[in-house]
PDB file of N, CA, C and O in Angstrom, chain B, residues numbered from 101:
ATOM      1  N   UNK B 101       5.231 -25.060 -18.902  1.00  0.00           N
ATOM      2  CA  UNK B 101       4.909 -23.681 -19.197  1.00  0.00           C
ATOM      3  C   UNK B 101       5.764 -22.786 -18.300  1.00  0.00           C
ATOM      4  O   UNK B 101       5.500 -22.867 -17.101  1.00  0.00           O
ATOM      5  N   UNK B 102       7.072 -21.663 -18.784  1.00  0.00           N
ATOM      6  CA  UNK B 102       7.187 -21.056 -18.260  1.00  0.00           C
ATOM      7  C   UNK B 102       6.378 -19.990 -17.051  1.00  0.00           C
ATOM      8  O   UNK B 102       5.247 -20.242 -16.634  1.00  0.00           O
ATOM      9  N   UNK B 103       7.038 -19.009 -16.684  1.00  0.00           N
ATOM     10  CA  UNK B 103       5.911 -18.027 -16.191  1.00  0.00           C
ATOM     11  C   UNK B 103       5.666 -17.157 -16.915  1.00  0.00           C
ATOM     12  O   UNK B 103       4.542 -16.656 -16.877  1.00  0.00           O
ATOM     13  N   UNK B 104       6.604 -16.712 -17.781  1.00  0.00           N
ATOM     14  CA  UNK B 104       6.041 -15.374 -18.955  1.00  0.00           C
ATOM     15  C   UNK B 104       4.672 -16.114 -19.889  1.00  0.00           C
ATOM     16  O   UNK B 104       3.681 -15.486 -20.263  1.00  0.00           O
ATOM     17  N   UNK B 105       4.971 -17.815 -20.169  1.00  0.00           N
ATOM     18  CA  UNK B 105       4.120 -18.082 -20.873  1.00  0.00           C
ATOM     19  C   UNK B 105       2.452 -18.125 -19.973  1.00  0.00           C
ATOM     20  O   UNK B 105       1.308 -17.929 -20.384  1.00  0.00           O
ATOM     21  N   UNK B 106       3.066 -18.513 -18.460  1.00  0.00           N
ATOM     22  CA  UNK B 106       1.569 -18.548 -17.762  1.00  0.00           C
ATOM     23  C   UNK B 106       0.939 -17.170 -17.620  1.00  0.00           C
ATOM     24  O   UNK B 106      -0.278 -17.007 -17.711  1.00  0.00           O
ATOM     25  N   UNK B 107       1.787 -16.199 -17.397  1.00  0.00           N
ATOM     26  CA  UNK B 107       1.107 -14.543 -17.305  1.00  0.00           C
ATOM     27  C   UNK B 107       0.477 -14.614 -18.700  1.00  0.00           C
ATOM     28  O   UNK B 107      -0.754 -14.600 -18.727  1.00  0.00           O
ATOM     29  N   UNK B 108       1.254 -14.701 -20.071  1.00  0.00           N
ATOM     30  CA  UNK B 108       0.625 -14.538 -21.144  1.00  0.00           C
ATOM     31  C   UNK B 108      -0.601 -14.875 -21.209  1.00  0.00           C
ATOM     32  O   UNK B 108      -1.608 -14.216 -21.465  1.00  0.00           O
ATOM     33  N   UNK B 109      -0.449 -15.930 -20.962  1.00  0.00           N
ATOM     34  CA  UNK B 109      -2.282 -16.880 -20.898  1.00  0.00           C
ATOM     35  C   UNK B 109      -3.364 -16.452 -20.086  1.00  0.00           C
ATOM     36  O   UNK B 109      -4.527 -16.764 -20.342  1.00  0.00           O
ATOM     37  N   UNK B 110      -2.972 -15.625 -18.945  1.00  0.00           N
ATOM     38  CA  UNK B 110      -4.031 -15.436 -18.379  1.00  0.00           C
ATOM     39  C   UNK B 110      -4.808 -14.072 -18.582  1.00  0.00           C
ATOM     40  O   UNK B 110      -4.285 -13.167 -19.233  1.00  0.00           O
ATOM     41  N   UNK B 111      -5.857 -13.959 -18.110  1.00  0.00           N
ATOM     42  CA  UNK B 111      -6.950 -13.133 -18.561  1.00  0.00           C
ATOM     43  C   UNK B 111      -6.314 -11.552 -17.718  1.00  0.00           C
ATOM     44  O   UNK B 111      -5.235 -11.368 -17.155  1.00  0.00           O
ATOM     45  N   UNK B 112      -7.375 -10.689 -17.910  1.00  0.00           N
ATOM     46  CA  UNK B 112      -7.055  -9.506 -17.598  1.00  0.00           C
ATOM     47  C   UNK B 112      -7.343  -9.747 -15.789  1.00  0.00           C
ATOM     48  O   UNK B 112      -6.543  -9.463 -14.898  1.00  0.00           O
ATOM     49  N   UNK B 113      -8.642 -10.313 -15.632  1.00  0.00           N
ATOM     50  CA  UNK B 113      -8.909 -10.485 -14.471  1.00  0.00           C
ATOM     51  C   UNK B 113      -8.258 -11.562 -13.523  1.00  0.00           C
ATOM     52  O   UNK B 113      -8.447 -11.576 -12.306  1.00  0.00           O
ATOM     53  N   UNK B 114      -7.543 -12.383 -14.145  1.00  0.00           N
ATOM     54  CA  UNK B 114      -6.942 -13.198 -13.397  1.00  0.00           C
ATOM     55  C   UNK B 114      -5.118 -12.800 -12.715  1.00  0.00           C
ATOM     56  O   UNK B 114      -4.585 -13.208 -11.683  1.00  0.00           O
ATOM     57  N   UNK B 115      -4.527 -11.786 -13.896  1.00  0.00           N
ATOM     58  CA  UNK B 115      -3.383 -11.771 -14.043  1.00  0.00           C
ATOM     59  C   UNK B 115      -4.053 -10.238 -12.543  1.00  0.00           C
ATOM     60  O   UNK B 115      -3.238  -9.976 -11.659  1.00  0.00           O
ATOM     61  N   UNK B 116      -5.078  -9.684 -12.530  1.00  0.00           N
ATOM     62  CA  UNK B 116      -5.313  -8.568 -11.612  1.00  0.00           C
ATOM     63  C   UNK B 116      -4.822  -9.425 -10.107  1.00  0.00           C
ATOM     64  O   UNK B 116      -3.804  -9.108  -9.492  1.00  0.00           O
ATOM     65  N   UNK B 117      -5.704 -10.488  -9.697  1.00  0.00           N
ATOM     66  CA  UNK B 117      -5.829 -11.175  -9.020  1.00  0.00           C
ATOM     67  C   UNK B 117      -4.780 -11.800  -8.263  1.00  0.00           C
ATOM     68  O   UNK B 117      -4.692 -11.841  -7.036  1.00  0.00           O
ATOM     69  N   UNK B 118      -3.742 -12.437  -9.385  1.00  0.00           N
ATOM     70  CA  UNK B 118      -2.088 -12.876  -9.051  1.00  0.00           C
ATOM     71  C   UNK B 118      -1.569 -11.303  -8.231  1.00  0.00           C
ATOM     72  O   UNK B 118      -1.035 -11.135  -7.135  1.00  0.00           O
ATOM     73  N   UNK B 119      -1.873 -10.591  -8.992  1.00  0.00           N
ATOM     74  CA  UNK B 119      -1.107  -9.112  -8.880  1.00  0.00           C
ATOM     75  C   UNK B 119      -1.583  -8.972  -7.008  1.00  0.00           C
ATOM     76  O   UNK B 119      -0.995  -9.100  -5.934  1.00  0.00           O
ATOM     77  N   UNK B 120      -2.403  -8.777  -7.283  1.00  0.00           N
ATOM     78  CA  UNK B 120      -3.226  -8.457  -5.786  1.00  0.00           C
ATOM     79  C   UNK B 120      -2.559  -9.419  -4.726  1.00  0.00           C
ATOM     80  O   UNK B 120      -2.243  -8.991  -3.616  1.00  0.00           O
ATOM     81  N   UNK B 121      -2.340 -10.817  -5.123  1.00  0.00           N
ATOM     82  CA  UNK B 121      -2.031 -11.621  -3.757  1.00  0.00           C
ATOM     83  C   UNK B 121      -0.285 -11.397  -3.596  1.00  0.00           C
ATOM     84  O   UNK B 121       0.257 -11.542  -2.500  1.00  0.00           O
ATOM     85  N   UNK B 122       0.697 -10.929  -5.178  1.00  0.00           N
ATOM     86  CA  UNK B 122       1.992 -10.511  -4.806  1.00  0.00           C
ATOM     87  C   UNK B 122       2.169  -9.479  -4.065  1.00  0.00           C
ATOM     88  O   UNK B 122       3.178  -9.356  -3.370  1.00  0.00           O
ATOM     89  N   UNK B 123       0.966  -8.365  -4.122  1.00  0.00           N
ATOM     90  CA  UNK B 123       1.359  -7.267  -3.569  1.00  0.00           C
ATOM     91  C   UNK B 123       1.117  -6.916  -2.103  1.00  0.00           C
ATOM     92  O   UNK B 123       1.580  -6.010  -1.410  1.00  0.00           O
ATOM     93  N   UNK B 124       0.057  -8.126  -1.775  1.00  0.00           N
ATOM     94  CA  UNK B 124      -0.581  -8.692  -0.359  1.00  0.00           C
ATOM     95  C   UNK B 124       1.219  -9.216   0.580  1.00  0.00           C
ATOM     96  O   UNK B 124       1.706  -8.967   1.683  1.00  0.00           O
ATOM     97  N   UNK B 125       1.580  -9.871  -0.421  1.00  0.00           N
ATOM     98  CA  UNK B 125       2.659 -11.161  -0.008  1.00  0.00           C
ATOM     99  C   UNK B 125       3.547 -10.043   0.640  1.00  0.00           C
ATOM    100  O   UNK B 125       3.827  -9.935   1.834  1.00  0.00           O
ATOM    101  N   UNK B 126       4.010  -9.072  -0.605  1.00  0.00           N
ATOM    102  CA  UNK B 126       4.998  -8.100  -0.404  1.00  0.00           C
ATOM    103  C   UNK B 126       4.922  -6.863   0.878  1.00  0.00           C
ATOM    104  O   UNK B 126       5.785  -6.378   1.609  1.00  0.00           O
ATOM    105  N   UNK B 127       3.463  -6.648   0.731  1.00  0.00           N
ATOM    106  CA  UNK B 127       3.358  -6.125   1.942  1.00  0.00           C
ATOM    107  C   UNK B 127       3.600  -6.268   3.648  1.00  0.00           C
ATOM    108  O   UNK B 127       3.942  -5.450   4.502  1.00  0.00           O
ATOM    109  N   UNK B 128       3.248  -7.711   3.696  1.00  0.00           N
ATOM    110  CA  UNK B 128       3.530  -8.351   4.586  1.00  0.00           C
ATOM    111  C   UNK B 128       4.700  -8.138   5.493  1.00  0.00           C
ATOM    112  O   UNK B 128       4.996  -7.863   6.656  1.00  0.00           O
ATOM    113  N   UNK B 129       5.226  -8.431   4.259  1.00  0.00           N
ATOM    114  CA  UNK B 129       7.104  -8.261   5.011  1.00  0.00           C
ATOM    115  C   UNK B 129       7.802  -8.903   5.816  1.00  0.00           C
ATOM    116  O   UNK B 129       8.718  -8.718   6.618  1.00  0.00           O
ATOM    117  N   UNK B 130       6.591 -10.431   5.069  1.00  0.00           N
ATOM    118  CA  UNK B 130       7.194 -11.421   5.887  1.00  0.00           C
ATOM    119  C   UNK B 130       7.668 -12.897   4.862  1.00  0.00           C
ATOM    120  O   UNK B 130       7.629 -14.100   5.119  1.00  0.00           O
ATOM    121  N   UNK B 131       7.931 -12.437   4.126  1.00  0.00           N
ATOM    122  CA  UNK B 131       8.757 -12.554   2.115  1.00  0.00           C
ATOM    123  C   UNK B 131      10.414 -12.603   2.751  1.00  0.00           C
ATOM    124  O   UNK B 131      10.791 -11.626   3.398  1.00  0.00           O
ATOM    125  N   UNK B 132      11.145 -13.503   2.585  1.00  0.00           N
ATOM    126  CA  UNK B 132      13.083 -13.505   3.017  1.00  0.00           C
ATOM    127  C   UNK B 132      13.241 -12.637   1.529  1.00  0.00           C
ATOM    128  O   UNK B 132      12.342 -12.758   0.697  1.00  0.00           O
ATOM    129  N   UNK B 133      14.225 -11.909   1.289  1.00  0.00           N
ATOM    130  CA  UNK B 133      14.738 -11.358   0.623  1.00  0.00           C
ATOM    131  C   UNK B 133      14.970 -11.435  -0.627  1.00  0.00           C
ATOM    132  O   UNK B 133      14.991 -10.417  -1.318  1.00  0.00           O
ATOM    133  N   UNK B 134      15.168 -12.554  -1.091  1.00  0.00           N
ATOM    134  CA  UNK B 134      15.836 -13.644  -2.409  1.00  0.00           C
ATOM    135  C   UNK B 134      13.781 -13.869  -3.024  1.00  0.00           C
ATOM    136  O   UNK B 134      13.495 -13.937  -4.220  1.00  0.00           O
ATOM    137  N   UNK B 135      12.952 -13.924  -2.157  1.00  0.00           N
ATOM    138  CA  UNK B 135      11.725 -14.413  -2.486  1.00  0.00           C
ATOM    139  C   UNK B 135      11.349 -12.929  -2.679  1.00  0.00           C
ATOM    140  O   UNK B 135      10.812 -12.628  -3.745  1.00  0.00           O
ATOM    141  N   UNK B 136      11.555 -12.060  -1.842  1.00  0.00           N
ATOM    142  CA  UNK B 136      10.765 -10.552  -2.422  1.00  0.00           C
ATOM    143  C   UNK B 136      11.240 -10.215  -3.727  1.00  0.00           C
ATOM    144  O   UNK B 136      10.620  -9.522  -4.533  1.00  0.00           O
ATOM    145  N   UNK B 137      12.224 -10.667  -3.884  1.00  0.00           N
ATOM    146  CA  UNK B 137      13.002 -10.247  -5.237  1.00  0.00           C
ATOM    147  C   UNK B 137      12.105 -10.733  -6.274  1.00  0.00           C
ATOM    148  O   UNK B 137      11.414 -10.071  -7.049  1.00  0.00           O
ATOM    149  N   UNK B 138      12.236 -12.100  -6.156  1.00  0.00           N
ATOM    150  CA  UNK B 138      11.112 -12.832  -7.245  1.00  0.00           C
ATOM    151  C   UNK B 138       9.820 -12.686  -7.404  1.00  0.00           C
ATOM    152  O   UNK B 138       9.270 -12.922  -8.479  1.00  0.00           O
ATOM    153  N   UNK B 139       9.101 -12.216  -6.184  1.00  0.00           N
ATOM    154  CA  UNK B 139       7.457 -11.804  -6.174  1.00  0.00           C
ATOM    155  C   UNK B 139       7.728 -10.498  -6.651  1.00  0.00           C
ATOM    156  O   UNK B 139       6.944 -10.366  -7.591  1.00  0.00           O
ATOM    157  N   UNK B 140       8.380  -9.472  -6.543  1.00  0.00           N
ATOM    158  CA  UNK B 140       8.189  -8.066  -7.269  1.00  0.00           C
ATOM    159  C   UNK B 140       8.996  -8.029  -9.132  1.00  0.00           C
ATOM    160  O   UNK B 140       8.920  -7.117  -9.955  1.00  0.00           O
ATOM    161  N   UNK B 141       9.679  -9.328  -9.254  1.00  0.00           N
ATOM    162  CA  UNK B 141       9.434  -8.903 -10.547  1.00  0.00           C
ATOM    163  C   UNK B 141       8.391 -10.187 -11.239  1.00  0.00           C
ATOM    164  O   UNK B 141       8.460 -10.462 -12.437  1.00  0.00           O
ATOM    165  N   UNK B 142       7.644 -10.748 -10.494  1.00  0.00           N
ATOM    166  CA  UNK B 142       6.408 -11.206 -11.073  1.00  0.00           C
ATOM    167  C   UNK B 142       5.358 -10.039 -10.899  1.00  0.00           C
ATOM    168  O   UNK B 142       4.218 -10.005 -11.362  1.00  0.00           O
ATOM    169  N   UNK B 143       5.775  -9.421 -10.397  1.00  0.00           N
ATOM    170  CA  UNK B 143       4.795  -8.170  -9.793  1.00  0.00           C
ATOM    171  C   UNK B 143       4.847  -7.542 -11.119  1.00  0.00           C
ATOM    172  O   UNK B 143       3.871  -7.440 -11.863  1.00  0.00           O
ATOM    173  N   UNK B 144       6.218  -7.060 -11.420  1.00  0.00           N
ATOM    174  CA  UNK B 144       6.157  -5.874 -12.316  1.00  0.00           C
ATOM    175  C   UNK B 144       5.350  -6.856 -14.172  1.00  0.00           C
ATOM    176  O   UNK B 144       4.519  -6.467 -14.993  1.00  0.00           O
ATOM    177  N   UNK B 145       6.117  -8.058 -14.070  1.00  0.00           N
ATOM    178  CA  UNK B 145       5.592  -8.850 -15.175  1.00  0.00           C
ATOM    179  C   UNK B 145       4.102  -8.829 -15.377  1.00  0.00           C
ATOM    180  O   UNK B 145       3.630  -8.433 -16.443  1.00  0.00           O
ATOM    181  N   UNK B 146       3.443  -9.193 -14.506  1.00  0.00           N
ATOM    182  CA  UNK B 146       1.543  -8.984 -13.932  1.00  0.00           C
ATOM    183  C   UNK B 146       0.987  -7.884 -14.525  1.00  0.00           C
ATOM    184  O   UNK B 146       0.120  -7.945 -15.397  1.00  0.00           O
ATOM    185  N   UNK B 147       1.676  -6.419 -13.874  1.00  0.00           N
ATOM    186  CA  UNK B 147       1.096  -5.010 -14.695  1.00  0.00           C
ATOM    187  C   UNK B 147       1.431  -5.167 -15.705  1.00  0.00           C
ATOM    188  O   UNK B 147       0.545  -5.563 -16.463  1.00  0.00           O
ATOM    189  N   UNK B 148       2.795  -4.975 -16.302  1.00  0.00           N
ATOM    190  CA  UNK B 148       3.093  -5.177 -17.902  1.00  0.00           C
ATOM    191  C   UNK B 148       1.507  -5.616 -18.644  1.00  0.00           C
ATOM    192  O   UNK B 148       0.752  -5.048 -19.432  1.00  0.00           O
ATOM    193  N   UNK B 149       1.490  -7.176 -17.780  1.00  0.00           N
ATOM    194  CA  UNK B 149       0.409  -8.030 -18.727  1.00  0.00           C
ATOM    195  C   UNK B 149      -0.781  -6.822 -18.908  1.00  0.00           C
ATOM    196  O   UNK B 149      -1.160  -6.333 -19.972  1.00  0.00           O
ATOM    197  N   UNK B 150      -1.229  -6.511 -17.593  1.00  0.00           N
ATOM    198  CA  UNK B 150      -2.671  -5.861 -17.326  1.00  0.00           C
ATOM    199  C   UNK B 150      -2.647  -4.467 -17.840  1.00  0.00           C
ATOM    200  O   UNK B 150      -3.657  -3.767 -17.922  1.00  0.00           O
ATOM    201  N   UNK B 151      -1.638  -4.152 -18.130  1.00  0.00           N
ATOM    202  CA  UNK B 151      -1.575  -2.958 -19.300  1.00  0.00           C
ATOM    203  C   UNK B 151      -1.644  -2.993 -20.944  1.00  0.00           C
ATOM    204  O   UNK B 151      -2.262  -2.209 -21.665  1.00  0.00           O
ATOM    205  N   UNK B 152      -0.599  -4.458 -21.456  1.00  0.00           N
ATOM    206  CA  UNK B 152      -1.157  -4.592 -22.521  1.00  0.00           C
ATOM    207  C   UNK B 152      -2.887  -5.122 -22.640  1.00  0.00           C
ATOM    208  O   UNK B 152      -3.650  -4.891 -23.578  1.00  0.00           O
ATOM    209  N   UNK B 153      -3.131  -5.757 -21.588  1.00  0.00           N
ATOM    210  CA  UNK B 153      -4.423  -6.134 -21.511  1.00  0.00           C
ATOM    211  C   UNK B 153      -5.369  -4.859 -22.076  1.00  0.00           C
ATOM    212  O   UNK B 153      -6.013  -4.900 -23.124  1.00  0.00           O
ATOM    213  N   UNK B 154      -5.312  -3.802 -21.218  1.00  0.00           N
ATOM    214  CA  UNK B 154      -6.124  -2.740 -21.214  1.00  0.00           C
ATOM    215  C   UNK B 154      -5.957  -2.030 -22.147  1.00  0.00           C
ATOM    216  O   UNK B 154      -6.818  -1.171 -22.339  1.00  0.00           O
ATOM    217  N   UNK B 155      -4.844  -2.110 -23.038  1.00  0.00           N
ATOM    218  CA  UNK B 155      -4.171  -1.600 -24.182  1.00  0.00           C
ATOM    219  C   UNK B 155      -5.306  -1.797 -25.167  1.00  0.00           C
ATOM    220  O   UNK B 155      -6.085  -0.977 -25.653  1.00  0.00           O
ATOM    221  N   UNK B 156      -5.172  -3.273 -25.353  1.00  0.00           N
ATOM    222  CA  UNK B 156      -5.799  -4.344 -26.054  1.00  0.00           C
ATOM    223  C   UNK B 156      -7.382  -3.696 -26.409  1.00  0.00           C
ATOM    224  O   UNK B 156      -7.906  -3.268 -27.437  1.00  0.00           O
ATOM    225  N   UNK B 157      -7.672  -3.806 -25.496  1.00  0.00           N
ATOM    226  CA  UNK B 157      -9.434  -3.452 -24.862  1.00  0.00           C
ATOM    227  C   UNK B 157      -9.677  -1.919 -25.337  1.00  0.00           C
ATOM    228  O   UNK B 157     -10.716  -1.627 -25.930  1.00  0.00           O
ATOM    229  N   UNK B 158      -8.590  -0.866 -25.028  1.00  0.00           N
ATOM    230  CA  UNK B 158      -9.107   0.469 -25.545  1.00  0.00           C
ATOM    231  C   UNK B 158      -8.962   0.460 -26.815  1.00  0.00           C
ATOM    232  O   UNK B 158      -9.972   0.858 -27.395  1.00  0.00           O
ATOM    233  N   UNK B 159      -8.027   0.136 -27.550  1.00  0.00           N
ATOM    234  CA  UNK B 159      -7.833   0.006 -28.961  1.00  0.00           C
ATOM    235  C   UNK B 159      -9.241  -0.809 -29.861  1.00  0.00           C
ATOM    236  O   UNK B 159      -9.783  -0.527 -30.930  1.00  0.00           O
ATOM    237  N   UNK B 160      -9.449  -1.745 -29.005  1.00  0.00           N
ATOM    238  CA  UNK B 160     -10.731  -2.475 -29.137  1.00  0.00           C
ATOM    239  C   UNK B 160     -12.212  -1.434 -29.322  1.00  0.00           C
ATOM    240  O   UNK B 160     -13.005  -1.531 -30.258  1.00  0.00           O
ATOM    241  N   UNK B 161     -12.283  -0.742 -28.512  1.00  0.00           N
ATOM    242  CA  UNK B 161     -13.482  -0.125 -28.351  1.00  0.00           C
ATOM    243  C   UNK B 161     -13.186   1.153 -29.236  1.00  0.00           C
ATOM    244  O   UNK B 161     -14.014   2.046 -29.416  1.00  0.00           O
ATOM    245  N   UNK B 162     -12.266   1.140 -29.618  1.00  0.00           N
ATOM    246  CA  UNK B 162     -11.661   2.894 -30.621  1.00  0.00           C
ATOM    247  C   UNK B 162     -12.652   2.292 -31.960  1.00  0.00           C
ATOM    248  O   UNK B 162     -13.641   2.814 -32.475  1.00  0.00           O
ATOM    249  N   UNK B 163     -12.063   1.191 -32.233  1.00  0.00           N
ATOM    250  CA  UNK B 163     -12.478   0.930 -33.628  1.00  0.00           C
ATOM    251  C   UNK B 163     -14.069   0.668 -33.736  1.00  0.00           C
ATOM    252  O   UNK B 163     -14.526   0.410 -34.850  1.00  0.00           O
ATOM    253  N   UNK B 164     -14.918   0.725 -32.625  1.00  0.00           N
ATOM    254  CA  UNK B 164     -15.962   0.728 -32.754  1.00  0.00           C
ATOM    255  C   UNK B 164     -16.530   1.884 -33.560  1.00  0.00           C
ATOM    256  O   UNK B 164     -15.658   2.751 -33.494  1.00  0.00           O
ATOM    257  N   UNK B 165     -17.135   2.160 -33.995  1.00  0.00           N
ATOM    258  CA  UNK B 165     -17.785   3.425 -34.873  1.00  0.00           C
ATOM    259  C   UNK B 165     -18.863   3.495 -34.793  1.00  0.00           C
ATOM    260  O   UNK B 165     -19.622   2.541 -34.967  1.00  0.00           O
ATOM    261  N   UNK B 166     -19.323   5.040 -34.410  1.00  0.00           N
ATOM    262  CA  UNK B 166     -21.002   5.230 -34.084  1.00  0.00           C
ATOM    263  C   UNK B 166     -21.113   6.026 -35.111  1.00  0.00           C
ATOM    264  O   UNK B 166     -20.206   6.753 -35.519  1.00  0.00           O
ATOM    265  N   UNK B 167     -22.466   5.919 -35.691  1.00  0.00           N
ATOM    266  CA  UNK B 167     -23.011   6.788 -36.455  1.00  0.00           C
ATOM    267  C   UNK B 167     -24.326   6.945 -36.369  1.00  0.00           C
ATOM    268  O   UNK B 167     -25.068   6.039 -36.747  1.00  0.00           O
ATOM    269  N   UNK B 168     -24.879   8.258 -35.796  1.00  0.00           N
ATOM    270  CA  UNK B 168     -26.154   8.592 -35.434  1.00  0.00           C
ATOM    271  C   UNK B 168     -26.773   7.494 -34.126  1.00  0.00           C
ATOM    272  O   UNK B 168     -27.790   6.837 -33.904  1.00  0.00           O
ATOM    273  N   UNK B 169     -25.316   7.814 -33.399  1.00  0.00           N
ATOM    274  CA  UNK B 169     -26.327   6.966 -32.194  1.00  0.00           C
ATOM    275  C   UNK B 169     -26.122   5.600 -32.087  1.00  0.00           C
ATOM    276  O   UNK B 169     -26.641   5.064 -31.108  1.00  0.00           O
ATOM    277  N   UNK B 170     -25.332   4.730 -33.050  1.00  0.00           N
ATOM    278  CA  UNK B 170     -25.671   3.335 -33.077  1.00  0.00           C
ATOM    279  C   UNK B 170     -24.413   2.934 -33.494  1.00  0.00           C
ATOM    280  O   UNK B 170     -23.677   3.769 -34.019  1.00  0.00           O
ATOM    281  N   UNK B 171     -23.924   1.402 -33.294  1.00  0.00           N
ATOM    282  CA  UNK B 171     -22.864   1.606 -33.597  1.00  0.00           C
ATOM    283  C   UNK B 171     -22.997   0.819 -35.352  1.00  0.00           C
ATOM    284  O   UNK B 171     -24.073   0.497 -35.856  1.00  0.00           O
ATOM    285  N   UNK B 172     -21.706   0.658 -35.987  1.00  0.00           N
ATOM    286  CA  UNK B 172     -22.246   0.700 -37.635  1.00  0.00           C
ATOM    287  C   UNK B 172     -21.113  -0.531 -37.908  1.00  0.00           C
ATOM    288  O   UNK B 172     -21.330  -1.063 -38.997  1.00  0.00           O
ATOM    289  N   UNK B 173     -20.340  -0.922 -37.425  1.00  0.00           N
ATOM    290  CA  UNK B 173     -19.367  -1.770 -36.978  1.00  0.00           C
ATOM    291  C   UNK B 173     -18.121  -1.749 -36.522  1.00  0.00           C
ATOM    292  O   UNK B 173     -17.667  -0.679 -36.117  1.00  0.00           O
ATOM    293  N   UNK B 174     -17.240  -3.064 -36.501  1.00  0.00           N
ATOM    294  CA  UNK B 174     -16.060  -3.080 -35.747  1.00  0.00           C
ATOM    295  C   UNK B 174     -15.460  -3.716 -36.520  1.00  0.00           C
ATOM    296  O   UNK B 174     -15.853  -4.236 -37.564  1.00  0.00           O
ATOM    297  N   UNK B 175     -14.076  -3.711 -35.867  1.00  0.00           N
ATOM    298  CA  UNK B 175     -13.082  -4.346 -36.316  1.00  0.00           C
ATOM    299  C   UNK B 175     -12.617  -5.148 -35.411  1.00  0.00           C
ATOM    300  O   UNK B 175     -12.737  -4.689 -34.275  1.00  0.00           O
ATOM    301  N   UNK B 176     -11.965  -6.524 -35.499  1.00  0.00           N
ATOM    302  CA  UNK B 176     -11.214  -7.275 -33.918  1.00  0.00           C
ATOM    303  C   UNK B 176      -9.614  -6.565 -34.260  1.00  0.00           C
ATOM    304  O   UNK B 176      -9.039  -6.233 -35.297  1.00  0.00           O
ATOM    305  N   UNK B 177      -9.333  -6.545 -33.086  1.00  0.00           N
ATOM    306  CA  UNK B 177      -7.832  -6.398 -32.439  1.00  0.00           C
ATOM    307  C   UNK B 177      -7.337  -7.458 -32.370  1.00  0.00           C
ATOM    308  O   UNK B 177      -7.792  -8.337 -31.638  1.00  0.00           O
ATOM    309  N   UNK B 178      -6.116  -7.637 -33.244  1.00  0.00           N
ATOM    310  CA  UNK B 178      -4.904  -9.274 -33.037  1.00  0.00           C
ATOM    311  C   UNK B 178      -5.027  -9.440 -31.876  1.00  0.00           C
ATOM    312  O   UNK B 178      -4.809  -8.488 -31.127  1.00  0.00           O
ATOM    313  N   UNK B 179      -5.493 -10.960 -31.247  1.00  0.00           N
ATOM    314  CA  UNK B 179      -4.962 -11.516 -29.835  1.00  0.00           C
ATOM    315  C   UNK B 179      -6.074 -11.015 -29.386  1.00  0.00           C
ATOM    316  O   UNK B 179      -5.859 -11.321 -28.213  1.00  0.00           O
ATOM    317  N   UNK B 180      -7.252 -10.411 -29.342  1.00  0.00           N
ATOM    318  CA  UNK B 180      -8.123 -10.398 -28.333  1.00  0.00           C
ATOM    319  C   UNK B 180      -9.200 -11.762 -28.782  1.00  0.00           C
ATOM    320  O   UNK B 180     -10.153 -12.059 -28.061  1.00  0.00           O
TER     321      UNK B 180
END
């Protein structure tokens, strides 16, 4: 499994999580140069994910439909 394919796979909360310990790593500033390179564009790959993630999820809850209070049904979103 590549890594685009492992970000793909993972959840909203997990790909948060990766994100959190690159940006821990990066902070540090104790990452050699050639390795910061590679943790910040897994970094930027991570949000990408956690944006289409959240993408996903608002589009999700749009198609919900209330009427008088309740909801009346839905529709699924491809890939969720």
């Amino acid at each position: 499994m590549t890594t685009d394919e492992s970000i793909a796979a993972m959840s909203f909360e997990e790909a948060m999580a990766a994100l959190e310990q690159v940006v821990g790593a990066l902070e540090k500033g104790e990452v050699p140069l050639a390795q910061s390179i590679a943790l910040y564009q897994r970094g930027a790959d991570l949000r990408a994910h956690c944006a289409a993630r959240l993408r996903e999820a608002e589009e999700k809850v749009e198609l919900i439909r209330v009427a008088e209070g309740r909801a009346v049904g839905t529709s699924p979103v491809e890939g969720m």
